[in-house]
C-alpha positions in Angstrom: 60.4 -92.2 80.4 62.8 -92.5 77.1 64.9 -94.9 76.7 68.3 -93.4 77.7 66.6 -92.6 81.4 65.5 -96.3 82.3 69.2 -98.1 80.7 70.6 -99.9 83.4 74.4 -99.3 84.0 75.5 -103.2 82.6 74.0 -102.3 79.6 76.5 -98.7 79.2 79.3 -99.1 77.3 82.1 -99.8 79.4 83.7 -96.4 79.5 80.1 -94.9 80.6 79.7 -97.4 83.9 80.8 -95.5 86.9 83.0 -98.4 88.6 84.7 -98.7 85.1 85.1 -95.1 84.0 86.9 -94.7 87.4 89.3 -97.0 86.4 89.9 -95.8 82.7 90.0 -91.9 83.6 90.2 -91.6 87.4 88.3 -90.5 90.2 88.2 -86.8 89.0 86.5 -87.7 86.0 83.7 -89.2 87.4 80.1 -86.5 88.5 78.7 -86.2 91.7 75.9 -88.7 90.6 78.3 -91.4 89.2 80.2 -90.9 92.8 76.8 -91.9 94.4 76.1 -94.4 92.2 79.1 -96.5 92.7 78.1 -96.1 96.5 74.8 -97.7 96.0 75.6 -100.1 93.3 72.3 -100.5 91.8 69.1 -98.6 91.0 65.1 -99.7 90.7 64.1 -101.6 87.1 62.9 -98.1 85.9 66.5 -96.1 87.3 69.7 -96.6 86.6 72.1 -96.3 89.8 73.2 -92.8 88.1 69.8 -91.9 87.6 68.6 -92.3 90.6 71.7 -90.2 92.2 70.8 -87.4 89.8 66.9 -87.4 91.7 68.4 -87.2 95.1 70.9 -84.6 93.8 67.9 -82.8 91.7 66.4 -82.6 95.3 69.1 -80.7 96.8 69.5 -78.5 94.3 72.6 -80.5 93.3 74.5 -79.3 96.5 76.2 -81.5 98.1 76.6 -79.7 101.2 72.9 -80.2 101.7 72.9 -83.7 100.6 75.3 -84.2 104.1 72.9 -82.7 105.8 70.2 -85.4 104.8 69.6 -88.4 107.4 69.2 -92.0 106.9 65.7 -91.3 107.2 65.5 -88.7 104.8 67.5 -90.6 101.8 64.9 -93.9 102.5 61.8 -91.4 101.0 63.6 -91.9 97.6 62.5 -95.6 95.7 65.4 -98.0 95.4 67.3 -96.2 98.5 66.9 -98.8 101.8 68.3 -98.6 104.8 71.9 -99.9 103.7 72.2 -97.5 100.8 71.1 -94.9 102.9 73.5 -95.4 105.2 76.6 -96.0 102.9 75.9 -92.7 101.4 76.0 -90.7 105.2 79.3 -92.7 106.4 80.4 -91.6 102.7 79.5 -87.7 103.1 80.6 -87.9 106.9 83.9 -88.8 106.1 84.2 -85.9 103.6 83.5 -83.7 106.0 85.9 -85.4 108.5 88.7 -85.2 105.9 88.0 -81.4 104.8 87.8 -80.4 109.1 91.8 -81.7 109.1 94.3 -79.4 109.2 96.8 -80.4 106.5 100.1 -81.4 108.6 103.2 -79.3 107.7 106.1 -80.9 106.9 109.0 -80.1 109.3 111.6 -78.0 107.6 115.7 -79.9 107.8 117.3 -76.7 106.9 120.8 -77.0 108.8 122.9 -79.6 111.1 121.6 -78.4 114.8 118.1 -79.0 113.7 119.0 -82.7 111.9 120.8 -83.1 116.1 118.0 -82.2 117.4 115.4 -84.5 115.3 117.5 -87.4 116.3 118.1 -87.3 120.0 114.7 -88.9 120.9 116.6 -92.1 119.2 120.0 -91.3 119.3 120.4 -90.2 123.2 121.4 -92.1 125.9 122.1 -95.1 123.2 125.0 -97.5 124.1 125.7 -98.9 120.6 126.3 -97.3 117.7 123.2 -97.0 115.1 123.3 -95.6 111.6 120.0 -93.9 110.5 119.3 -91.5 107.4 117.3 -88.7 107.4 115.2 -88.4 103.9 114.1 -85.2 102.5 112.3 -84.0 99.1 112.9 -81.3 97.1 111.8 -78.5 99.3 114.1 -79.5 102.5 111.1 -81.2 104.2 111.2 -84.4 106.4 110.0 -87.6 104.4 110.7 -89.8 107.1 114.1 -91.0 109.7 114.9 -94.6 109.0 117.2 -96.6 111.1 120.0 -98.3 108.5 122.2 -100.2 110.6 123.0 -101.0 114.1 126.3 -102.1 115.4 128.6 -102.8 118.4 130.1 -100.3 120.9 132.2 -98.7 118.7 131.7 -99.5 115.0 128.5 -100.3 112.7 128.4 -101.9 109.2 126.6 -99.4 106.1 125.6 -100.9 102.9 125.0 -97.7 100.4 123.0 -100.0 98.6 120.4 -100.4 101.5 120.8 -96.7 102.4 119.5 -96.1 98.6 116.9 -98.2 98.6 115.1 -96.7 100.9 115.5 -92.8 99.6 114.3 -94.4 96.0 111.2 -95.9 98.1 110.1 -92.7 99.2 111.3 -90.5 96.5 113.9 -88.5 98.5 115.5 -85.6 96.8 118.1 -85.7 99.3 119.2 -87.3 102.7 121.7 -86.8 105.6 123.4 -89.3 107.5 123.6 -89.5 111.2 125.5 -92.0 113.3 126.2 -91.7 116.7 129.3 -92.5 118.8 128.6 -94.2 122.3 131.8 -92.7 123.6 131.4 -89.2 123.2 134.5 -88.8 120.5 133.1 -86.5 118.0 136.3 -86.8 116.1 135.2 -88.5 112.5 137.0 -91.4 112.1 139.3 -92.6 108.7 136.2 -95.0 108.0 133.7 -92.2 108.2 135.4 -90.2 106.0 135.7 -92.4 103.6 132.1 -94.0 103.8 131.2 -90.9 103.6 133.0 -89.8 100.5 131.7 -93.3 99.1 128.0 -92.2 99.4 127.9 -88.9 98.0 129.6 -90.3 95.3 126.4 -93.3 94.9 124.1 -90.9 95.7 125.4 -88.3 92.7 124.4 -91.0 90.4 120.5 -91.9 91.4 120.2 -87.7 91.8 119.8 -88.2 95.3 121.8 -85.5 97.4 123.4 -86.4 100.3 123.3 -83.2 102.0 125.4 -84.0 105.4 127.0 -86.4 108.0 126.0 -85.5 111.2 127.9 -87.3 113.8 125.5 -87.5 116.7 127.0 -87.6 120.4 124.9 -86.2 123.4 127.6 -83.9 124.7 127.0 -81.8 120.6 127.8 -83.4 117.8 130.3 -82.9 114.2 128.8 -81.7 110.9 130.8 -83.1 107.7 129.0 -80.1 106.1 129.6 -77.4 108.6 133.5 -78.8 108.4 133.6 -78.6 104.7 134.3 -82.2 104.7 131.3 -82.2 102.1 
């Protein structure tokens, strides 16, 4: 066996070592053997951790389908691959397949003011204090996340547009509505809404961060600033 076969991975240059070439160039960069390697850490005193990956991948024809396939048992007939290694490498392929059996979740789609009503009224409804929450989009219109802003007395609740901000930066929203409730039923908007209202759009124009709407939320229906072209 040459030289360049029987090299252990310490004695790579730095950019060659699996573990460190992950971190240099990323995980993409890396080959199916240098994967493997990192997941058994160490080969025999004639293999490298890479070279023995490449002999269990040379077995399979270098398909890793068939490689998941493999049992504990089967991965011990290769030297340098005990129990433990073995088993690392089938939680590692079993997850894979785990991962690639999921259905990628669609992002639900906040296209107008009825649908931002409706994704409130599980925490909205029924509510006897007034509670501020912002609903935070990317680009495409598509729910990031609802976060709860504020929460207040009976008939009033403090917003800080810096906190409100914060948390669209956090999770890269493109845009966000505002929704606050009114425990009385009074969809009417009041002088403060209006003008805290007018006060974000204003913030939000300069961090490029829409605000899209203000959604008065009541559970007799609710008042759209948008719909209203209060916007």
């Amino acid at each position: 066996m040459d030289y360049y076969h029987s090299i252990k991975i310490s004695a790579l240059a730095e950019e060659d070592r699996p573990r460190e070439k992950l971190l240099l160039k990323g995980k993409s960069s890396l080959s199916d053997a240098e994967l493997i390697a990192i997941l058994i850490g160490s080969g025999t005193r004639s293999l490298s951790a890479v070279d023995l990956s490449k002999h269990i991948l040379a077995d399979v024809n270098y398909n890793l389908a068939a490689l998941a396939k493999m049992t504990v048992k089967d991965l011990q007939r290769f030297k340098g691959i005990g129990e433990a290694k073995a088993i690392t490498i089938v939680s590692a392929l079993e997850l894979g397949r785990r991962r690639k059996n999921l259905e990628p979740q669609k992002r639900q789609k906040i296209s107008s003011s009825f649908e931002a009503y409706e994704l409130m009224k599980p925490d909205l409804l029924d509510e006897s204090v007034e509670l501020f929450y912002i609903i935070l989009l990317n680009r495409n219109g598509q729910l990031i996340k609802k976060q709860l802003v504020s929460r207040g007395g009976s008939s009033a609740t403090i917003v800080d547009s810096k906190v409100i901000f914060k948390y669209a930066l956090e999770v890269m929203a493109d845009s966000v509505i505002l929704v606050h409730n009114h425990p009385s039923g009074n969809l009417k908007p009041s002088e403060h809404d209006i003008k805290l209202t007018q006060k974000l759009i204003k913030a939000g124009q300069s961090l490029d961060v829409s605000v899209l709407d203000h959604v008065i939320f009541a559970d007799s229906g609710y008042f759209s600033f948008a719909d209203e072209a209060l916007m």
